[in-house]
C-alpha positions in Angstrom: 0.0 0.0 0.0 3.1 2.5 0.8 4.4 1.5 -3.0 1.4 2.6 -4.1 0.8 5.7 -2.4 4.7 6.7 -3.3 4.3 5.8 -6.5 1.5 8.0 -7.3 2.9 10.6 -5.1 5.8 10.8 -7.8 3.8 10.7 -10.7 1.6 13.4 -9.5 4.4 15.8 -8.5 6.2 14.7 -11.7 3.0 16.1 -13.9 2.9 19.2 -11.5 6.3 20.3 -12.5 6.3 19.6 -15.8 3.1 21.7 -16.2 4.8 24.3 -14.4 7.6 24.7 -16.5 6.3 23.6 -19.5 4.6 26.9 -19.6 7.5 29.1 -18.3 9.0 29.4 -21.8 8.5 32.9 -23.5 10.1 31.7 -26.9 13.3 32.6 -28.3 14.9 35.8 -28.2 14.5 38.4 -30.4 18.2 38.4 -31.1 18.0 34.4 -31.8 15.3 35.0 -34.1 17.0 37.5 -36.1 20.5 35.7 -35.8 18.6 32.6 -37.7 16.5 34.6 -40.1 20.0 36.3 -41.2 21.6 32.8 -41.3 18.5 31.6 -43.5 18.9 34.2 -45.5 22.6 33.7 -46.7 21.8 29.9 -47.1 20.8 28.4 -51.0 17.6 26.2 -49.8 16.4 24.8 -53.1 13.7 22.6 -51.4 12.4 25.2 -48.8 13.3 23.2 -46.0 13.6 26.3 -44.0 10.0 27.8 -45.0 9.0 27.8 -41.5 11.5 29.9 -40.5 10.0 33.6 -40.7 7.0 35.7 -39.6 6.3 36.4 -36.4 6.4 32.9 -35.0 8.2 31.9 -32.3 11.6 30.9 -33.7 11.3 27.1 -31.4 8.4 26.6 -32.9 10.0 26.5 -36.7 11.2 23.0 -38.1 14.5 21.7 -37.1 15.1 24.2 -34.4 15.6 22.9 -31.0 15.5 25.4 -28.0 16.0 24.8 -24.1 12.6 24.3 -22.7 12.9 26.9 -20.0 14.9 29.6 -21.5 13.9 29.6 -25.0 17.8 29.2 -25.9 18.0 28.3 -29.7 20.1 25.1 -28.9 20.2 23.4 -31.9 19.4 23.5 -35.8 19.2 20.3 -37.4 20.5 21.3 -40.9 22.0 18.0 -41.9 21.2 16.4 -45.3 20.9 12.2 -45.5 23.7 10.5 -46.7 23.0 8.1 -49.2 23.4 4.9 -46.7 20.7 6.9 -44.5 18.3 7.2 -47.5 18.7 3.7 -48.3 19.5 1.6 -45.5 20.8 -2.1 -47.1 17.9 -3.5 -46.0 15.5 -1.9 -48.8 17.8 -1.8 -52.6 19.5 -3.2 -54.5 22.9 -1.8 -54.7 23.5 -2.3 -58.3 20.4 -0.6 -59.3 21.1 2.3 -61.5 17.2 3.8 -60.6 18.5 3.9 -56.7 21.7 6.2 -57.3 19.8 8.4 -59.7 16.7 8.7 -57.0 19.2 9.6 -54.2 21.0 12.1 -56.8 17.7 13.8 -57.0 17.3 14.0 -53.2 20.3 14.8 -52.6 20.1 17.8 -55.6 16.4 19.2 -54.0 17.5 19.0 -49.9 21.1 20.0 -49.7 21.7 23.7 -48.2 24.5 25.7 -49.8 25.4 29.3 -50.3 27.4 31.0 -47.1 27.6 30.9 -43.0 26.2 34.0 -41.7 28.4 35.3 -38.8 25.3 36.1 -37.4 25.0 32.8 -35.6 27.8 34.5 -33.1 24.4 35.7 -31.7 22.9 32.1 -31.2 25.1 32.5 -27.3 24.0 28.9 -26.2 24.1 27.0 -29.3 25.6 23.9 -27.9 25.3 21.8 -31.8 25.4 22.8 -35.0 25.5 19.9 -37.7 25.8 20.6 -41.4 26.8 17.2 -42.8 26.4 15.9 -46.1 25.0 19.4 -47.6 27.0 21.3 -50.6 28.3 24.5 -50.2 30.6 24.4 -53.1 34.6 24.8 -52.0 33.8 27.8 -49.8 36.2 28.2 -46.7 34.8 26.7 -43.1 34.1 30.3 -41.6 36.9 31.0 -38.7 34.1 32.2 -36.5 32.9 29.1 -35.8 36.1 28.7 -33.3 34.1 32.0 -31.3 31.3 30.2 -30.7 32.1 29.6 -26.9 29.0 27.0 -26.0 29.3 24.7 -29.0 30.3 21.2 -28.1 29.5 19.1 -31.3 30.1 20.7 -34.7 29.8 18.2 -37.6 30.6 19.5 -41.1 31.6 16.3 -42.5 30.3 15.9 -46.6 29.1 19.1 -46.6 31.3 20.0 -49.4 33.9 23.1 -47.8 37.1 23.4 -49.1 40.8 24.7 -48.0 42.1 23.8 -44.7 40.6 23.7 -41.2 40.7 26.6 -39.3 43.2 26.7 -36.3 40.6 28.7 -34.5 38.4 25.1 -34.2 41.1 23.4 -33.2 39.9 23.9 -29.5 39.6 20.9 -27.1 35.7 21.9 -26.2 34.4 21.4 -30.1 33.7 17.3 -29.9 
């Protein structure tokens, strides 16, 4: 009878709580909003992935934008493109099927982001991931600024087509 009682004791207090903070956020920043909006703006998105992004919404309410759920702190963009074993895990084709590269070619043509980095994201302060992966932005330089970005932990820009060295300025022990 005690389990029970302390059970639903901690179930109760558990739905309390998240109630409670679940409406403390006020939405991002105005800063964030613009910072992202800027960064949209600079970016090649020839399948409009980024079409909610804009109005006067609330910037954690627009897709692939991940914010902390009692700050409103734009956290995370997911901006990654599939790779082609993601698309097609080997479970579902045939790998010597000409139809499967030239359907992925077309994905892969219509979703990938290109164009520039807006050093605007310097005003995302709590970004803590930023993952690019397997986009095409065409040879351009990876943008030194992204070493400034004090609260990123995880930066993935692997396949995402930059070009010339690495910067020294990401070559901090924090970025993982």
């Amino acid at each position: 009878m005690s389990a029970l009682l302390s059970i639903s004791f901690l179930w109760i207090s558990t739905i309390s709580l998240g109630l409670y903070y679940g409406n403390f956020n006020s939405g991002c920043s105005p800063s964030e909003r613009e910072a992202l909006l800027k960064f949209k703006h600079e970016l090649k998105d020839p399948s409009n992935r980024l079409s909610s992004w804009g109005g006067n919404d609330d910037c954690c309410t627009w897709s692939g934008v991940i914010c902390h759920n009692l700050t409103g702190h734009v956290l995370e963009p997911h901006l990654r493109t599939l790779s082609f074993e993601e698309y097609y895990p080997s479970s579902r084709f045939d790998p010597f099927s000409d139809y499967i590269f030239e359907d992925y070619e077309e994905y892969y043509m219509k979703s990938t982001f290109g164009g520039k980095i807006s050093p605007s994201l310097l005003n995302l302060k709590h970004l803590r991931y930023f993952d690019l992966s397997n986009n095409d932005f065409q040879g351009i330089q990876i943008p030194k600024f992204l070493g400034s970005m004090g609260s990123l932990r995880y930066l993935n820009l692997s396949g995402a087509g930059f070009g010339g060295m690495v910067p020294h300025e990401l070559a901090k022990p924090s970025i993982g």
